[in-house]
C-alpha positions in Angstrom: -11.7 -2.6 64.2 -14.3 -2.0 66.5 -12.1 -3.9 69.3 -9.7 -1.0 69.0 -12.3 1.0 70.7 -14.2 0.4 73.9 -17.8 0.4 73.4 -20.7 0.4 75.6 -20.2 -3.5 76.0 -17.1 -2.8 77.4 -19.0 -0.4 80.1 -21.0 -1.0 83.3 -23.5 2.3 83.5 -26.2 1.7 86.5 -26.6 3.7 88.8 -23.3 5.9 87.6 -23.4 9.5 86.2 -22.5 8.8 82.6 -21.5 12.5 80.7 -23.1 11.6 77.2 -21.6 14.0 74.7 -24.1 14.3 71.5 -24.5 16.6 68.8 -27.9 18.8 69.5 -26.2 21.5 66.8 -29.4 20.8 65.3 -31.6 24.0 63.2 -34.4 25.8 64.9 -36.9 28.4 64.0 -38.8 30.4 67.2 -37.5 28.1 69.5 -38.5 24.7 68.0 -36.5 22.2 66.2 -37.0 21.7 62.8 -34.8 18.5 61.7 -33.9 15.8 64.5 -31.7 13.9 61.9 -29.3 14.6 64.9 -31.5 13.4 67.8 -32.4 10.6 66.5 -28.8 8.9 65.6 -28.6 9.2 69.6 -32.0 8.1 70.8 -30.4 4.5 71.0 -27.7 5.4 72.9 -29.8 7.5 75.4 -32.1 4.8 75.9 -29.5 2.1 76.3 -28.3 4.0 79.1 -31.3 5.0 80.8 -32.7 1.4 80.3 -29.9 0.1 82.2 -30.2 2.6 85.1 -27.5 4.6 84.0 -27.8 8.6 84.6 -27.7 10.3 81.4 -25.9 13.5 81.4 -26.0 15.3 78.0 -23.6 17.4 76.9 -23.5 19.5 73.9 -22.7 22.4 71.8 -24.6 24.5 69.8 -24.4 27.5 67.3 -21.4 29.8 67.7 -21.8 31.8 71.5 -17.9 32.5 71.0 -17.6 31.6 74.7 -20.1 33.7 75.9 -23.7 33.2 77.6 -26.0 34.1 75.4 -29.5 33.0 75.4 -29.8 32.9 71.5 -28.0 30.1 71.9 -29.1 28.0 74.6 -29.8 24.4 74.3 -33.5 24.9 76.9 -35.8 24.5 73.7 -33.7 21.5 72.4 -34.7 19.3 75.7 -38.5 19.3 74.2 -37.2 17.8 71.2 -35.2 15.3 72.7 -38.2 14.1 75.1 -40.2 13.9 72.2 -38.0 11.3 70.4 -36.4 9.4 73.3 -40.1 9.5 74.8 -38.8 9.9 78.6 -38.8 13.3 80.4 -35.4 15.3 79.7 -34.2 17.8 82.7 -32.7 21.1 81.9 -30.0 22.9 83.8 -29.2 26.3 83.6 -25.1 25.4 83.1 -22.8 22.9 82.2 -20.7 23.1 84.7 -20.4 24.1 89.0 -23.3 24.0 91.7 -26.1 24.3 89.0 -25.2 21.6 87.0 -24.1 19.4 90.1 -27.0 20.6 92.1 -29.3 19.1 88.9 -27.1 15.9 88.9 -27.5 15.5 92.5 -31.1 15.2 91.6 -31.2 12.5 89.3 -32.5 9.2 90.1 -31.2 5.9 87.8 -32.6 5.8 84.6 -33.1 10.1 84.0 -32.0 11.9 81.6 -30.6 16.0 82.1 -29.1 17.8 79.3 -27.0 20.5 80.3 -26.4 24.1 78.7 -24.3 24.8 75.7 -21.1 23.8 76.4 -19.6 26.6 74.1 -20.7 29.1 77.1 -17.4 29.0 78.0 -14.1 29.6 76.5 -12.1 26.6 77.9 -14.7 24.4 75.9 -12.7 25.4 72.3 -9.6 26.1 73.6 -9.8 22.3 75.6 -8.7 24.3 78.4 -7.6 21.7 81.6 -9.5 23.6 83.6 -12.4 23.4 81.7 -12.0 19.4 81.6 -11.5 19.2 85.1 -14.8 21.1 85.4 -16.9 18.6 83.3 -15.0 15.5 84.5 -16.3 16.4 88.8 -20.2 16.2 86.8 -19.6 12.2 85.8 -18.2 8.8 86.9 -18.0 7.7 82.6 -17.9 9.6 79.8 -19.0 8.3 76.5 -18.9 10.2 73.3 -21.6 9.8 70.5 -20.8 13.3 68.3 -18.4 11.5 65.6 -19.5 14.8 63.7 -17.7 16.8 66.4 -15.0 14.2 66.4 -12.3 16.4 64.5 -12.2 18.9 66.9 -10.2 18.8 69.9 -12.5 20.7 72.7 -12.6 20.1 76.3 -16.0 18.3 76.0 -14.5 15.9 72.7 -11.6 15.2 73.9 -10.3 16.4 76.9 -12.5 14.5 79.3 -12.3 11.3 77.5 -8.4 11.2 79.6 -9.9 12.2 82.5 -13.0 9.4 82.9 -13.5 6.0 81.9 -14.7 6.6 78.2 -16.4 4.7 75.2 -17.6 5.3 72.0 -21.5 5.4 71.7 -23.7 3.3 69.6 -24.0 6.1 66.9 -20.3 6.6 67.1 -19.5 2.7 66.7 -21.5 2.5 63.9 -19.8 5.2 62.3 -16.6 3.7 63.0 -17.3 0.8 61.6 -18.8 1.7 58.6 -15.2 3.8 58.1 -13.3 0.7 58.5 -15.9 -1.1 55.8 -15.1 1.4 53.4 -11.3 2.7 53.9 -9.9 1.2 56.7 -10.0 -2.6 55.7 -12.4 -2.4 52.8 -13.3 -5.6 50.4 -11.3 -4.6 47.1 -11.6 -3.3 44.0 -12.7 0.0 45.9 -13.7 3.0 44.4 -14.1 6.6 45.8 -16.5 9.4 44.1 -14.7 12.7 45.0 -17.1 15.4 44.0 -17.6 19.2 44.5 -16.4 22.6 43.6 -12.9 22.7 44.4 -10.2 20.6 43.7 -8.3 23.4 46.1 -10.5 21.9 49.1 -9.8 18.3 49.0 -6.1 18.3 47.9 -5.0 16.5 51.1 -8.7 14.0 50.4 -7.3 13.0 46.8 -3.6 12.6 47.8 -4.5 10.0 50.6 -7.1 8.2 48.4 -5.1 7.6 45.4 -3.1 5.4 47.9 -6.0 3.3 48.9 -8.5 3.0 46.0 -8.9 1.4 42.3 -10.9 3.7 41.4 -10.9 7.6 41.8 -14.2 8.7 39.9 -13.8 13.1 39.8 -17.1 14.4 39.3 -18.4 18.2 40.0 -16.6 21.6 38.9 -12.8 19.5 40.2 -13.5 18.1 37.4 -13.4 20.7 35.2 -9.6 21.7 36.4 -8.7 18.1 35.5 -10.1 18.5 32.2 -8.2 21.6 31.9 -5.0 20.2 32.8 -4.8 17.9 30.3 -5.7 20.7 27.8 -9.4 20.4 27.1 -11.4 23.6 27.3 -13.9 24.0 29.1 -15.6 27.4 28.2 -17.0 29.4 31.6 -17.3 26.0 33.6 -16.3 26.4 37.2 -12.3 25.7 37.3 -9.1 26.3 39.2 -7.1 27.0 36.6 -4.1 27.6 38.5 -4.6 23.9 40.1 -3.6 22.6 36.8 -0.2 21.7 37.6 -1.3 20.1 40.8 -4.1 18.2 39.3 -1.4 16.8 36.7 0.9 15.4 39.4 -2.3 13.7 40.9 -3.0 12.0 37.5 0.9 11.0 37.5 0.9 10.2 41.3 -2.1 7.3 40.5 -0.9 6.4 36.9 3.0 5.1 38.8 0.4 3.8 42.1 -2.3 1.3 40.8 -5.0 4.1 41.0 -7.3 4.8 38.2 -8.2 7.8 37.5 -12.2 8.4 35.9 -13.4 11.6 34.3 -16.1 12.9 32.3 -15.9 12.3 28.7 -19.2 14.0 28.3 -20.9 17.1 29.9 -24.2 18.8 30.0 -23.6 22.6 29.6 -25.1 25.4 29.7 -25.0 29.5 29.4 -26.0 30.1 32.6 -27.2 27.8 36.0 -30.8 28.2 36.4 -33.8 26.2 36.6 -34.7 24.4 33.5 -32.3 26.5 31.3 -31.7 25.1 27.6 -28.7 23.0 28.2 -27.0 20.4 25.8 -24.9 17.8 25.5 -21.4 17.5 24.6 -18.3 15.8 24.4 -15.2 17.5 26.6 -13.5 19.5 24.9 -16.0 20.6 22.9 -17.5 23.1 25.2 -18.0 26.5 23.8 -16.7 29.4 25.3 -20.0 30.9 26.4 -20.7 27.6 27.6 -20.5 25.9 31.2 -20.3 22.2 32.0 -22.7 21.6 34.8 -23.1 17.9 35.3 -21.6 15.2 33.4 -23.4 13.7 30.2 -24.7 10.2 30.3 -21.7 8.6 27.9 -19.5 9.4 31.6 -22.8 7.9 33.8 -22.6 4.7 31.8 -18.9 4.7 32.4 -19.2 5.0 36.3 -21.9 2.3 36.6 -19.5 -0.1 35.1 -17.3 0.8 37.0 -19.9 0.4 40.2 -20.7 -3.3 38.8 -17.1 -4.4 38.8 -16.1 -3.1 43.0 -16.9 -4.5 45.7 -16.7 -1.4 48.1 -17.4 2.2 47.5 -16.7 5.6 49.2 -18.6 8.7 48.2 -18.2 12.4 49.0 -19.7 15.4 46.7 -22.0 15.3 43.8 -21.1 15.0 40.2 -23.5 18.1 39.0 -25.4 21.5 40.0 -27.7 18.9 42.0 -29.7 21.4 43.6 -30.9 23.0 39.5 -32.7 20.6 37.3 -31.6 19.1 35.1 -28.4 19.3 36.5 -29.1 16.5 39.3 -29.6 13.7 36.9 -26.0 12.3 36.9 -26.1 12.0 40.9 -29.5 10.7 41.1 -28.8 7.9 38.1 -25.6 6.9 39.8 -26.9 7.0 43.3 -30.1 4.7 42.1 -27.7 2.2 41.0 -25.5 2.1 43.9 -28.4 1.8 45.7 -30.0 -1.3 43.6 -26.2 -3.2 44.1 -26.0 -2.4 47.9 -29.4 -3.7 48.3 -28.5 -6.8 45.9 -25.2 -7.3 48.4 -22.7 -7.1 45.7 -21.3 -3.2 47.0 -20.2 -2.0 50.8 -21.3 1.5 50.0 -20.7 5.1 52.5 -21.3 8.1 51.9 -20.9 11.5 53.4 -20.3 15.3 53.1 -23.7 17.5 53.4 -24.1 18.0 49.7 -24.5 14.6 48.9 -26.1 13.7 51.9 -28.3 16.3 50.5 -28.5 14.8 47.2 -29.0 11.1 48.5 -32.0 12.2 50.4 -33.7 14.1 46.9 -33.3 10.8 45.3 -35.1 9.0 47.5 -31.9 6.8 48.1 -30.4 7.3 51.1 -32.0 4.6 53.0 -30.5 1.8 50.5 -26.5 3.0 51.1 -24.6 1.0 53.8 -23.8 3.9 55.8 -24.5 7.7 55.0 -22.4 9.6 57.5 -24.0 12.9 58.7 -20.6 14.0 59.9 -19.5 16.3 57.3 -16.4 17.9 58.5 -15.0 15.0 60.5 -16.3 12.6 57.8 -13.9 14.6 55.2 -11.0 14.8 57.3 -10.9 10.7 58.0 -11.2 10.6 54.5 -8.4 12.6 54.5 -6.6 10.2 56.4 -6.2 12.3 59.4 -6.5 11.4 63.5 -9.5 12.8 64.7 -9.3 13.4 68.3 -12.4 12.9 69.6 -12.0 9.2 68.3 -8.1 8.6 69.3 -9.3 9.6 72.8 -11.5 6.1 73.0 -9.3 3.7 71.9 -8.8 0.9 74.1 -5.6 1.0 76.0 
């Protein structure tokens, strides 16, 4: 799949101004970073560049200016953090755009690195204003996009300039793009896909497009509870849309006529209330009391999923299956994560995973590093889930 979009193999960088657009949108507290997760998914890409005398020109967004200049949010303390990792000296200019970022271009010898200010300074940058494009495309000779997690959204810096310049994907963003393919877009079957989460409401489009492309669809978190529902189980004060239940019955029927199956609970661990180390049981579905709320799913339903897990050959996973972030309530997610872990390290499971909250999850159990791919993208990784062109990647594919 990776042929569909040109890569830096396909590009010739020295000695050209190459616009690198990377995601810095990274948290900081009195002007220092405090988690390069994001840094470091570009540092190859960066280095690539530089080491083959290419200018490196980083563009990037960060927090929410609402097209404004406002210092709050301006990327200056960022380019300490990305010297630091990349281990080069990174530039700072003042802009993004006109005679102060051009000036600082002119500058540059091969093999330096500038990153420019927060390209959400200006209005155009949203509203992928042609202007605005035009502006960023004078600053480069190729443009090459690493920010799969800004992928989704069509802004001049995303996708706007990628018609103007020659443009490829970056290494971060080819690895995410062909992990995708691994796991949806020409996966090894039987696949299965976790669909976790609050809110069946939020990921109608997500289960729609996977009951056409997986074996398994493993519901997990409170969506499960309005499944549960809809076939007429109660389930006490658990979490649940209750007026999703007609939808969540022409899901079940959607996979039952398709060759989908459908896997939910058939136990739960409830409690009276979510907190820390409350007194919690558990219980068969359906026999949850009414004071009672189901906030992970009972072992009877882990042993189910993990033979489900030993039977596939490729698995997609976004959102937890309990309250993760209360114990006990994480002990479903980290037992089912441990052993997808243990069979993608064995070779028998393509595993990818995505979505904060699990990414969140994956990291507490210490399991992260044994997946295939764990996608930092959150939005963008939920919306090609969903099935859905995402700009930002449509704009790099080789014409």
């Amino acid at each position: 799949m990776t042929k569909a979009f040109r890569t830096l193999d396909d590009a010739n960088v020295s000695g050209k101004r190459v616009l690198l657009r990377v995601d810095l949108n990274v948290p900081t507290e009195n002007g220092r970073v405090t988690d390069t997760t994001r840094i470091e998914r570009v540092k190859g890409t960066i280095e690539e560049i530089a080491g083959k005398g290419g200018k490196v020109i980083l563009l990037a967004h960060f927090g929410r200016p609402k097209g404004t200049r406002n210092d709050e949010y301006s990327l200056k303390p960022v380019a300490a953090a990305v010297s630091e990792i990349v281990k080069r000296p990174v530039a700072f200019a003042d802009d993004c755009v006109g005679k102060v970022a051009a000036d600082a271009i002119a500058k540059m010898k091969n093999g330096d690195i500038l990153l420019l200010e927060n390209t959400r300074f200006y209005k155009g940058e949203e509203k992928n204003d042609p202007a605005q494009v035009e502006e960023f495309a004078k600053l480069g000779d190729i443009y090459v996009n690493d920010a799969f997690s800004a992928a989704h959204r069509a802004h001049a810096s995303t996708e706007g300039v990628a018609h103007k310049l020659p443009s490829y994907a970056g290494r971060a963003m080819q690895a995410e793009l062909e992990a995708l393919d691994v796991a949806l877009g020409n996966p090894q079957h039987p696949v299965a896909a976790i669909v976790g989460g609050a809110k069946v409401s939020t990921k109608l489009d997500l289960l729609g497009n996977l009951i056409n492309r997986v074996d398994y669809l493993i519901i997990g978190g409170g969506m499960a509870n309005t499944f549960l529902f809809a076939e007429g189980k109660g389930v006490g004060k658990s979490l649940c849309e209750k007026d999703m239940a007609d939808t969540a019955r022409k899901i079940l029927d959607a996979a039952g006529n398709g060759n989908c199956r459908i896997v939910l609970p058939v136990d739960g661990v409830v409690a009276k209330e979510l907190k820390a180390h409350v007194h919690a049981r558990v219980v068969d579905v359906g026999h949850v009391a009414d004071d009672e709320m189901i906030l992970d799913i009972g072992p009877k339903s882990v042993v189910a999923v993990e033979e489900i897990l030993r039977q596939i050959k490729t698995l997609v996973w976004n959102g937890p299956f309990g309250a993760f972030e209360t114990p006990p309530f994480e002990a479903a997610t980290f037992a089912i994560a441990k052993t997808v872990g243990f069979l993608t390290r064995d070779g028998k499971l393509k595993s990818v995973a995505g979505g904060g909250d699990t990414v969140a999850a994956l990291n507490e159990a210490s399991v992260a590093g044994e997946f295939t791919y764990v996608s930092a993208a959150g939005g963008a990784f939920l919306e090609w889930m969903e099935g859905k062109a995402l700009p930002g990647v449509e704009a790099l594919r080789a014409k």
